[in-house]
N, C-alpha and C positions, 0 to 999 in steps of 0.2 A: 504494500500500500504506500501511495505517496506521499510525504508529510506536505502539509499546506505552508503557506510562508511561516504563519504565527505557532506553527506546528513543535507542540512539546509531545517528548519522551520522557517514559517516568520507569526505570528498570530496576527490580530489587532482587535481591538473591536472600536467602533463606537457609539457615542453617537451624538441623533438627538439635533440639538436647535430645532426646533419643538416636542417633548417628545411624545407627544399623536397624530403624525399626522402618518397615516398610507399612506398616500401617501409620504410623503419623504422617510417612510422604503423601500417602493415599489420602489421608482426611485435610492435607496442609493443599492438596492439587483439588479436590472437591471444593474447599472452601472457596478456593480463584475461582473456578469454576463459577460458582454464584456469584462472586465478587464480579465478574465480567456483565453483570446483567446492570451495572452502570450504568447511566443512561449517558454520560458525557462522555464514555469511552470508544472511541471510535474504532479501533482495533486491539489486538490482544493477542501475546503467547504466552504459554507454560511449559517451560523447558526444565532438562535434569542436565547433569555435565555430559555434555558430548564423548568426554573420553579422551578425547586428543592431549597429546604430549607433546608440548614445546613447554620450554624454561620459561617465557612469559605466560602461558594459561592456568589460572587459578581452575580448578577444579575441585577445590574444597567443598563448596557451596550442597546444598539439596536439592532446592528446587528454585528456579527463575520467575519473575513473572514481570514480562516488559509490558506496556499499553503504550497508544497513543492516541495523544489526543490534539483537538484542532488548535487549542490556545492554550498558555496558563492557567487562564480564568477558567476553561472546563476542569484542567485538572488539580485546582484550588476547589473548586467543586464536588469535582470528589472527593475529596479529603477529608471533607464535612459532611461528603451525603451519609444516610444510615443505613445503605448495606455496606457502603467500607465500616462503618463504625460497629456492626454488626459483627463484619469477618475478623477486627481486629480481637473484636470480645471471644470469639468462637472458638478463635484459632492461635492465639499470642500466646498460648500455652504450650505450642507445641516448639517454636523456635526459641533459639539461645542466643544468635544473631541475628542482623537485616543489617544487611547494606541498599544504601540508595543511590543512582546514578539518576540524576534528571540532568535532560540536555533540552537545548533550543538551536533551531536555524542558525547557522553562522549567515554572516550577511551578505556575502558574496553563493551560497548553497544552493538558490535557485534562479 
């Protein structure tokens, strides 16, 4: 999908306290799942580590979950709607980390 000019990325990665349990992956990938039903979310993935080996890919992480959205202001939006507030209640139980990468258009990008 193509980002728009005012087009923000908002990418978090997820690290379980359970490390080796495959049921928290499952209920932490369910939970995005409904988290996707966002209404300012214009796209979305749920990714797990690829696997690949090079010296710079972190592959530590559980699970990813990039969106994008048209502006900031959707994704300020989100932030406050009550199914993120929801998923944060549901499921902040099962991570020990999050890391957040939000990005924006650089000005010359489109």
């Amino acid at each position: 999908m193509i980002i728009e000019q005012n087009g923000f990325i908002h990418h978090v990665f997820f690290w379980l306290k359970n490390e080796d349990s495959k049921e928290d992956e499952n209920l932490l990938i369910d939970g995005l799942k409904k988290l996707a039903a966002t209404p300012t979310i214009k796209d979305f993935h749920i990714g797990i580590p690829a696997g690949t080996d090079r010296d710079v890919v972190d592959n530590s992480y559980a699970v990813s979950w990039m969106t994008l959205f048209n502006s900031k202001e959707d994704h300020d939006t989100y932030q406050a709607h009550p199914i993120h507030l929801k998923f944060v209640e549901d499921c902040s139980h099962l991570w020990q980390k999050v890391v957040v990468f939000d990005t924006v258009n650089t000005k010359d990008s489109l």
